[in-house]
C-alpha positions in Angstrom: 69.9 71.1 33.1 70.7 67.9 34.0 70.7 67.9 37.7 68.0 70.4 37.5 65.6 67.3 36.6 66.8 65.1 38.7 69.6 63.4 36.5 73.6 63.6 36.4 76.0 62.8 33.7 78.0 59.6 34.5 79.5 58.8 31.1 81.6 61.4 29.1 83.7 60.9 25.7 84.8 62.5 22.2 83.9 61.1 19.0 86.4 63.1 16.8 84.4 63.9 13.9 84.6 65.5 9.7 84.9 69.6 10.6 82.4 70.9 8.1 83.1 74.5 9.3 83.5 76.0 5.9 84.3 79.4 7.1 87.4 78.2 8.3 88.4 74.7 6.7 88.5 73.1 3.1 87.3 70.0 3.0 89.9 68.3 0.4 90.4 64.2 1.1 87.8 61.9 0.6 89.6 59.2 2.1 90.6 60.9 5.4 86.8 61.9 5.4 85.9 57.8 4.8 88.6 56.8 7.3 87.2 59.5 10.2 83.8 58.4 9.8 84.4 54.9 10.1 86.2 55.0 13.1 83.3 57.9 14.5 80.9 55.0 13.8 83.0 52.3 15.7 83.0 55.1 18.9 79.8 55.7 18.4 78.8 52.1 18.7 81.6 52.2 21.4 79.8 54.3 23.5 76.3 53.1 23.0 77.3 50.1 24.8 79.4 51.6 27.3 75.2 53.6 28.0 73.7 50.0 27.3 75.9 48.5 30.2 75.5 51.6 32.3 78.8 51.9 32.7 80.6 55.9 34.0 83.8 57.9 33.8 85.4 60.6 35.4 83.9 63.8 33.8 85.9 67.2 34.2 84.5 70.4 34.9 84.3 72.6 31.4 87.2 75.0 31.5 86.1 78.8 32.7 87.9 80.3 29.9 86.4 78.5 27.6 83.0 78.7 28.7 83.3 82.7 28.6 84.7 82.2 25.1 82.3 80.0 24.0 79.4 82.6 25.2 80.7 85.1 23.9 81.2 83.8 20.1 77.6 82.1 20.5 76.5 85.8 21.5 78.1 87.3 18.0 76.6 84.7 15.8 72.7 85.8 15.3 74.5 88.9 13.1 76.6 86.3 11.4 74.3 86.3 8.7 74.8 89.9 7.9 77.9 88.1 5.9 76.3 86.1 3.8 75.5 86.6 0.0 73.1 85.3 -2.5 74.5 84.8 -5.7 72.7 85.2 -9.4 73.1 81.3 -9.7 70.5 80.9 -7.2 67.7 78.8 -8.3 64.5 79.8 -6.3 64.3 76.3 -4.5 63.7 77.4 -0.7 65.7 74.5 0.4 68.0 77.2 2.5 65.5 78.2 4.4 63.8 74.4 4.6 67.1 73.3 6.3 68.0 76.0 8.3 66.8 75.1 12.2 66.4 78.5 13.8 64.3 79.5 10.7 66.5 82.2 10.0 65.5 82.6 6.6 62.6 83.7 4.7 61.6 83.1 1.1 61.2 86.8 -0.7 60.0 86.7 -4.6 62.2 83.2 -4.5 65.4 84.6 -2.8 66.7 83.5 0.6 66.2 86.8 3.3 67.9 86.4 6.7 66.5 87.1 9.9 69.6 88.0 11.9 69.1 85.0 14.1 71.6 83.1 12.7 73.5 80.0 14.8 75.9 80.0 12.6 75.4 76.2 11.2 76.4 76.6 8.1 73.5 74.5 6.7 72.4 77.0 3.8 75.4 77.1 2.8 76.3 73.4 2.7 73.1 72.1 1.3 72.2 74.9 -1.5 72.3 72.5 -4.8 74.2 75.5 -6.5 76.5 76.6 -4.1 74.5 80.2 -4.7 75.2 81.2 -0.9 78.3 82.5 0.1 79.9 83.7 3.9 81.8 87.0 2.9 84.0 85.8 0.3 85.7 83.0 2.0 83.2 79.7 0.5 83.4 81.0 -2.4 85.4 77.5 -3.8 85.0 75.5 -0.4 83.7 71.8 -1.1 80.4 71.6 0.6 80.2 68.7 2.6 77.2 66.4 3.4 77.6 63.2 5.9 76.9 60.8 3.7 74.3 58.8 6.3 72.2 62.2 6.1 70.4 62.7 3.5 68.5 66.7 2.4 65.3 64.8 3.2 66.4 64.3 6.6 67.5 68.2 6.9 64.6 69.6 6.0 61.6 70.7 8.6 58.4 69.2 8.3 56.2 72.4 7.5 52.3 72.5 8.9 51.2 71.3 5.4 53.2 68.2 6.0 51.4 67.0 8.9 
């Protein structure tokens, strides 16, 4: 995309970040959590002045295999959805389908209803004030984790009535 408009990327690095991938981690240690994102935001400021000064870096090419990979689970996620479950604690508040970026989910008589477009982000089930969503039965007693510089308000989409 870049080079298709004119542009090429001159400046690469990693910011190693809190994996909030519920499906596949628990999120236990609050201090390793407070000691990753402090040094993320010392990278981060890192590399905004490595942009400021214009300054570049060697950039490899993105490994075949794992662009084929990569594809191919970004291909199986819309039907991801198909996994989730609503529980009876579920309070009626929309704010699944507020925070959910695809819009993926529609509000039925109060309950989430997924579209089958699903990226996979998780964001449901992270911000839902009762933990009421579930991804098969694997979150059911996973810690949901919100960066603590990003608040719901920020999540949500600004709707047409907003505006």
């Amino acid at each position: 995309m870049l080079k298709e408009n004119g542009y090429e990327l001159k400046l690469g690095s990693g910011i190693q970040m809190v994996s909030n991938y519920i499906c596949e981690y628990s999120i236990k240690d609050d201090k390793k959590i407070s000691n990753l994102l402090s040094k993320a935001e010392l990278k981060a400021n890192k590399v905004s002045k490595d942009i400021l000064n214009k300054k570049s870096n060697k950039i490899g090419k993105t490994n075949f295999i794992y662009k084929k990979l990569y594809k191919k689970y970004i291909s199986s996620c819309a039907n991801q959805d198909r996994y989730f479950s609503v529980e009876d604690s579920c309070i009626e508040c929309g704010i699944c389908s507020k925070v959910c970026p695809v819009n993926n989910i529609d509000i039925e008589e109060g309950r989430p209803r997924f579209l089958h477009n699903c990226e996979h982000c998780l964001a449901c089930v992270h911000w839902c004030p009762k933990q009421a969503i579930q991804w098969k039965d694997v979150t059911k007693d996973r810690k949901r984790y919100h960066n603590p510089n990003v608040k719901l308000e920020d999540m949500m989409k600004e709707t047409i009535k907003d505006i």
